[in-house]
C-alpha positions in Angstrom: 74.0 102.0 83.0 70.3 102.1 83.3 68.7 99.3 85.4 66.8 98.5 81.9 68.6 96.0 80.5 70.4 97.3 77.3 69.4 97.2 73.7 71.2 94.3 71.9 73.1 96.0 69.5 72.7 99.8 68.8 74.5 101.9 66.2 77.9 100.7 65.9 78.1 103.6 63.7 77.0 105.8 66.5 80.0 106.8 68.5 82.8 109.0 67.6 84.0 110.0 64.1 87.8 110.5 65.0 88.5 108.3 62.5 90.7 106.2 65.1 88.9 103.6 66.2 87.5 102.6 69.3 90.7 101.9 71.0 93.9 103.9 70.9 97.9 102.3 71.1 97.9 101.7 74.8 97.1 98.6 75.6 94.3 97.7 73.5 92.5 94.5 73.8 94.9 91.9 72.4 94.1 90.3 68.7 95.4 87.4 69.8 93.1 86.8 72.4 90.6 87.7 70.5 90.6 85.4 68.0 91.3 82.3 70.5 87.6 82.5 70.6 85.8 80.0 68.9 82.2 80.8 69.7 81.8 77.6 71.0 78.5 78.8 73.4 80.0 77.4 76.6 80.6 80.6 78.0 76.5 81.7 78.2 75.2 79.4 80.9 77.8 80.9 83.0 77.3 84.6 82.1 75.0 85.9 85.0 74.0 89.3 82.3 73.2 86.3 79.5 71.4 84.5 82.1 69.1 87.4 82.9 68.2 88.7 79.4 69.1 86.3 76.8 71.1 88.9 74.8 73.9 87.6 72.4 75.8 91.0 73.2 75.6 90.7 76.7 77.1 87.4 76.9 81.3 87.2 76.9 81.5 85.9 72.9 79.0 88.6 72.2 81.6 90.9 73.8 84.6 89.8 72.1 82.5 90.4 68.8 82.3 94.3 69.6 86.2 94.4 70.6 87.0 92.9 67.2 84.8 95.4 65.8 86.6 98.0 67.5 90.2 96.1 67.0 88.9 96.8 62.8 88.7 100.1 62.7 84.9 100.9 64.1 84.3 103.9 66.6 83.8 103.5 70.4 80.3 103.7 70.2 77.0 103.9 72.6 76.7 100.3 72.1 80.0 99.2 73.1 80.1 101.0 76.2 76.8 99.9 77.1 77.5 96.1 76.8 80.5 96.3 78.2 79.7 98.3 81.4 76.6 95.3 81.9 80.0 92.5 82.5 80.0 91.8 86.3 83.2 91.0 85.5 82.9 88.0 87.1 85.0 85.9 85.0 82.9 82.8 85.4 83.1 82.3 81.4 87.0 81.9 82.0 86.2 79.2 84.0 83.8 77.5 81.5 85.7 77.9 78.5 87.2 75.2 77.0 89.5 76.9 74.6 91.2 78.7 77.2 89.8 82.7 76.3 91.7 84.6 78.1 88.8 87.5 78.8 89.7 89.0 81.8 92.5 89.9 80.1 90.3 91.1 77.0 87.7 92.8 79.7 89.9 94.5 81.7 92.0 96.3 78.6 88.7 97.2 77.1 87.3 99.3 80.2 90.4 100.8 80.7 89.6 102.0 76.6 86.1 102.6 77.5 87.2 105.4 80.2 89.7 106.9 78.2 87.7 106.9 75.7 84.2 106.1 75.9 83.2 107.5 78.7 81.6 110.6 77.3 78.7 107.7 75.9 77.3 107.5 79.5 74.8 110.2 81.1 75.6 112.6 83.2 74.2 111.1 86.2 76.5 108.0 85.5 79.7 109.3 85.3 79.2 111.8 88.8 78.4 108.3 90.5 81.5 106.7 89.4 83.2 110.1 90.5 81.6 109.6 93.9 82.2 105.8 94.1 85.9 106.2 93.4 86.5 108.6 95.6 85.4 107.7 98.6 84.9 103.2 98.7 88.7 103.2 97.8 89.5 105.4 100.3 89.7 103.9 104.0 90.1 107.2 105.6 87.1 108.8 103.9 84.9 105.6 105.0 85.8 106.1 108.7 84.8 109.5 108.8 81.7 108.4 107.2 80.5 105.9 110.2 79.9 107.9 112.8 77.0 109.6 110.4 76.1 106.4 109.2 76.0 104.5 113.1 73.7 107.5 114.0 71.2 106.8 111.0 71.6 103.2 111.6 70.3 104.0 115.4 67.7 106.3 114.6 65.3 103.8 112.7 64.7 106.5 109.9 65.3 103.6 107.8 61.6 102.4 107.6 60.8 106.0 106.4 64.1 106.8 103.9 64.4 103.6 101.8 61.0 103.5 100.6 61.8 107.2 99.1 65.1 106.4 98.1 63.8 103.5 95.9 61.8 105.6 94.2 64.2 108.5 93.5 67.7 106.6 92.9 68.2 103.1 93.0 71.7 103.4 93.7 71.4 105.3 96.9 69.0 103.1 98.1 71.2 100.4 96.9 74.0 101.7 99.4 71.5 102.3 102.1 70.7 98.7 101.7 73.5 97.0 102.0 75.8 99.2 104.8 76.2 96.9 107.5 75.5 97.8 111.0 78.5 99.8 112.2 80.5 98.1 114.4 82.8 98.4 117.3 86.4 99.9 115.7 89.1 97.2 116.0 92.5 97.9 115.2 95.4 94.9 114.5 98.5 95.7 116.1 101.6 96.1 114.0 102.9 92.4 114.7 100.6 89.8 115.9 103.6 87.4 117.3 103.0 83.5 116.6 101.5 81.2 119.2 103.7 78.4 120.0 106.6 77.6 117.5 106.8 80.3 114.6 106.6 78.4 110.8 105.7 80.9 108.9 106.1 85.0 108.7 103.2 86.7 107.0 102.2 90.4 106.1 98.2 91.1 106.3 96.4 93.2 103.8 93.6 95.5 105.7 91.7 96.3 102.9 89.5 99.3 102.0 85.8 98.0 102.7 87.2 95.4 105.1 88.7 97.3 107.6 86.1 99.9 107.7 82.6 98.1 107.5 84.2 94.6 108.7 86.8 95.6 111.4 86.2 92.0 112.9 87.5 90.3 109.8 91.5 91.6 110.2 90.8 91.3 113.7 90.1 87.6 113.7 92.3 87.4 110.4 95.5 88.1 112.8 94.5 85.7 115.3 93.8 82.3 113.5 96.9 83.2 111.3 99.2 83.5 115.0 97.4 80.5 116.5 98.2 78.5 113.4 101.9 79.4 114.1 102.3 82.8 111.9 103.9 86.2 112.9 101.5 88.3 111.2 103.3 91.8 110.2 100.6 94.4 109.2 102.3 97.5 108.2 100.3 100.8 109.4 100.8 103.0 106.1 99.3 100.4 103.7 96.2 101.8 101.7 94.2 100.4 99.2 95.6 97.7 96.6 94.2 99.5 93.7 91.2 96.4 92.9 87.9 98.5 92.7 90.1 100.9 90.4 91.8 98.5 88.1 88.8 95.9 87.6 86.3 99.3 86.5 89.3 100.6 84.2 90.6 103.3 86.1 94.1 102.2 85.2 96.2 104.6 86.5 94.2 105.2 89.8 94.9 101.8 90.2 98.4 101.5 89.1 99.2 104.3 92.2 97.4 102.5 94.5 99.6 99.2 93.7 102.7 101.2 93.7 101.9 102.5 97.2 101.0 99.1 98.7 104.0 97.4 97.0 106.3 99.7 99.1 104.0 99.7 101.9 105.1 96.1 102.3 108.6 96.1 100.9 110.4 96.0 103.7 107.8 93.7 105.9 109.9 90.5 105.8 107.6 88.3 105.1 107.1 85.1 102.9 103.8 85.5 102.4 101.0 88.3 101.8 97.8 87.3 103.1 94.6 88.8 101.0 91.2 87.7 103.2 89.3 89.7 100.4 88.7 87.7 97.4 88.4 90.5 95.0 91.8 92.2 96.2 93.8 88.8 96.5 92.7 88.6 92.8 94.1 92.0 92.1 97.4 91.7 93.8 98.1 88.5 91.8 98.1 90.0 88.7 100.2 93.3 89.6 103.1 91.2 87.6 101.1 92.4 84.9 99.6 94.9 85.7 103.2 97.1 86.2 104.9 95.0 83.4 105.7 98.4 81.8 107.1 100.4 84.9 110.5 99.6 85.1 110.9 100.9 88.9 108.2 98.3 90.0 107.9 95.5 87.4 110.4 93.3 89.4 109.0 94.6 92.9 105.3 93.8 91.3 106.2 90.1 90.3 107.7 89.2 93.8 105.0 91.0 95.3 102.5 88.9 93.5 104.5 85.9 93.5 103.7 85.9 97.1 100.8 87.1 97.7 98.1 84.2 99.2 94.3 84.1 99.6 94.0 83.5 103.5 92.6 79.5 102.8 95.3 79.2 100.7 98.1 79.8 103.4 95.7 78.1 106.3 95.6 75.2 103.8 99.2 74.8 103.0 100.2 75.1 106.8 98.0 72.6 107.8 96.1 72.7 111.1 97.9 72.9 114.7 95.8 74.6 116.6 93.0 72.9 118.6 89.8 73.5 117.1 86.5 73.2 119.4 83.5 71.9 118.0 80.6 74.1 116.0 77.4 72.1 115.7 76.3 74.2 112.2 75.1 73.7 109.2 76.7 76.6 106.8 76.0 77.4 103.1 79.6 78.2 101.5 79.4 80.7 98.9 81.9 80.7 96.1 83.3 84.6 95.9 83.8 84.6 92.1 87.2 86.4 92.4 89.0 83.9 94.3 86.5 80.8 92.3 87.0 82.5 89.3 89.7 84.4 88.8 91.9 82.9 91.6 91.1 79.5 91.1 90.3 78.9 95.0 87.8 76.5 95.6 89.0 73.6 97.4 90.9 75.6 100.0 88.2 77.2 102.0 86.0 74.4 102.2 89.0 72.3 103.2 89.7 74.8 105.9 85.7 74.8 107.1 86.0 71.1 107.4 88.9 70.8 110.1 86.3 72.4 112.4 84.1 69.7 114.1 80.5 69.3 114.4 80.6 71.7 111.5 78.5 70.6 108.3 78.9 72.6 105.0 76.5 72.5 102.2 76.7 73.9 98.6 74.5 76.7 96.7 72.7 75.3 93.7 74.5 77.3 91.0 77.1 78.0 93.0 79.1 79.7 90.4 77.2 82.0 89.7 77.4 85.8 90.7 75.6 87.1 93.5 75.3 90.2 91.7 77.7 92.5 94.2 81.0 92.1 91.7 83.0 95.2 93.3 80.7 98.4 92.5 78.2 96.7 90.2 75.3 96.6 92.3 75.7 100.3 92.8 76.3 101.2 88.8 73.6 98.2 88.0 71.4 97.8 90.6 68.3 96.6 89.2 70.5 93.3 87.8 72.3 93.1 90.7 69.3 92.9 93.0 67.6 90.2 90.5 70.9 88.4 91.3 71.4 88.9 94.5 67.7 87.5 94.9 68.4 83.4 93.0 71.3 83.8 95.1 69.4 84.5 98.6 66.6 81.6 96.8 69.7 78.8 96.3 70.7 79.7 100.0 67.6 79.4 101.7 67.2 76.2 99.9 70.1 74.1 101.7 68.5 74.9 104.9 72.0 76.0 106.3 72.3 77.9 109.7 75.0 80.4 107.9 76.0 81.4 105.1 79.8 81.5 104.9 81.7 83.5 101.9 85.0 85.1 101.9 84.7 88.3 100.4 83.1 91.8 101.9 81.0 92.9 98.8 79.3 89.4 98.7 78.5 89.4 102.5 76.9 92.8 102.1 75.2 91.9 99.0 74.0 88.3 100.1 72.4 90.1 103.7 70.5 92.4 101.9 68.9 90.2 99.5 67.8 87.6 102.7 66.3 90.2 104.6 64.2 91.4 101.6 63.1 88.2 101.0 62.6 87.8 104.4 64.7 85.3 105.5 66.4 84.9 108.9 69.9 83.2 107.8 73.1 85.0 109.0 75.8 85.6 107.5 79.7 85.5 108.5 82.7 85.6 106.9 85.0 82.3 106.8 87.3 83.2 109.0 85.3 84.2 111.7 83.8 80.6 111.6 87.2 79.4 112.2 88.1 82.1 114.7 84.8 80.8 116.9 85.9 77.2 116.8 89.7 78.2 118.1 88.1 80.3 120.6 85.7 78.2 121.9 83.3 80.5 121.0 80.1 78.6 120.3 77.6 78.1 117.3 75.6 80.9 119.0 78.5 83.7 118.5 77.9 83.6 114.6 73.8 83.2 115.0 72.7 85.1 117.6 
């Protein structure tokens, strides 16, 4: 993807003359699915890519059109691959649609056609970026040996010179220069974090790719407010990543390994619940039922894993508080991470968490379902629509006038900072489970703003 925004249509005659189609046997976008839609509209105040340009074919129905073109026999073409790269994926039209459209589903099959497929339709410069994304943001050992180079630049205050070059000659690098958060200290969670108090539940913790490098804090504090709530938190040392950056750009089997290796990372864990504090790999590790439906070493192993897998609210919410909370006298924005609003269907849990903590006030975003424009590696592929949505967002938080702003994923934090400090505007941001981790401590408001 350009940061243009695309043309509406293009040549669906344009692609390739194999004679097969654009999709081949496996796993094609279902007909079924398809044709649940109605093309009712409801889905294109929620698209974020309709919202920006208006286009038919960058809005969800608009993109079920070119499947069923595909579905009936017409090539995988420029135009397809365009349109369908542009979806955030943020599945915010599931959520809107009244007739049930199942297109995550029809999304998710269609960019795994596109890079079989399709990919050959995107420059040169594209595909080596999505080369270079995959193979190191995935990749938690890579990242760490990244910091070090990346805490000296941070130090150095070459920033003032480099980003104004880099916006000129990639957006993309400057996009990743933008949005690295400060390095911080290394914090590692021990194997078992033992309950405080009487034991009711036993829990395993997912570390994360992105988390646990850039956000070391966020397991750290993770483990704690899970054991002061009454959890032994297992955190096996082997696990890598769960396969969610691969599997929601298309790179099925990348992604399939990745959930193979983190389903026997756990398997013999013990626990009763896995505990996701990313929204965007929570969402992943849900579906892996379906996701390894056709392997018959795992398919069982995949449903129990997902059975039991839990956002972090969602297990904080069902336990119910014990531990005593001391007061934060804040005024936080929540945002809405669309992978657990969206595609998890979390949105009552975190706030419900945040208000157990007193003194603490929590306001909403106007538009608060819509994407902040991060949406995994999109504001890297797509940065120049990513960046316009990133901006409303940082508009609709400065708005509520909050002291914070609270989310629960680490793409949206990263994404969210960076479009404040362009505009200027001196509003922290923290995930929510630090907030809670400050009130158990005793912390202070000042720990999160200062």
């Amino acid at each position: 993807m350009t940061d243009e925004k695309p043309d509406l249509l293009g040549s669906l005659n344009g692609g390739s003359s194999d004679g097969q189609g654009a999709f081949d046997a496996h796993h094609p976008p279902a007909r079924e699915l398809v044709d649940d839609c109605v093309h009712c509209g409801f889905c294109l105040p929620a698209c974020p890519t309709y919202s920006l340009w208006g286009e038919e074919m960058d809005s969800p129905r608009g993109r079920i059109y070119l499947m069923k073109e595909g579905l009936e026999g017409e090539p995988m073409t420029p135009s397809l691959v365009q349109h369908v790269d542009a979806c955030l994926g943020c599945m915010a039209c599931v959520t809107a649609c009244p007739s049930g459209v199942r297109y995550d589903r029809l999304v998710e099959a269609t960019r795994q056609q596109v890079e079989r497929r399709g990919a050959e339709h995107r420059t040169w410069g594209q595909r080596v970026l999505r080369s270079a994304v995959f193979a190191l943001f995935p990749r938690p050992e890579r990242l760490r040996r990244v910091l070090p180079l990346l805490a000296l630049y941070q130090r150095s205050g070459l920033s003032r010179l480099v980003r104004p070059v880099l916006e000129r000659v990639s957006p993309t690098l400057a996009t990743m220069e933008a949005i690295a958060p400060p390095v911080a200290r290394r914090e590692t969670v021990p194997a078992l974090v033992p309950a405080v108090g009487e034991r009711r539940a036993t829990v395993g913790l997912l570390l994360g790719c992105v988390q646990r490098e850039l956000f070391p804090g966020v397991n750290a504090a993770t483990a704690r407010v899970l054991a002061a709530e009454g959890c032994d938190v297992v955190v096996p040392p082997e696990q890598g990543c769960c396969g969610a950056l691969s599997v929601h750009a298309g790179r099925e089997a990348e992604g399939l390994e990745y959930a193979r290796a983190l389903i026997d990372a756990f398997s013999d864990a013990g626990v009763e619940r896995i505990v996701a504090n990313s929204a965007g790999c929570g969402s992943t590790m849900k579906e892996y039922a379906d996701l390894l439906a056709d392997d018959p070493a795992y398919a069982g192993r995949a449903a129990r894993f997902a059975e039991r897998t839990r956002d972090v609210s969602e297990v904080l919410a069902e336990l119910g508080p014990v531990a005593t909370r001391h007061a934060l006298p804040l005024t936080v924005a929540y945002h809405d991470a669309c992978h657990l609003r969206h595609a998890q269907g979390v949105r009552a849990q975190p706030r419900a968490v945040l208000t157990t903590i007193p003194g603490l006030v929590v306001k909403e975003i106007a538009d608060g379902d819509m994407c902040c424009g991060s949406a995994g590696v999109y504001n890297l592929t797509n940065p120049g629509p990513a960046r316009e949505l990133g901006d409303r967002k940082a508009a609709n938080v400065a708005a509520t006038d909050a002291e914070l702003l609270v989310t629960s994923n680490p793409g949206c934090l990263m994404q969210i900072t960076d479009a404040l400090r362009r505009q200027g505007r001196e509003i922290p941001t923290a995930h929510m489970v630090l907030v809670l981790d400050a009130s158990l401590r005793g912390a202070g408001a000042e720990s999160l703003t200062g």
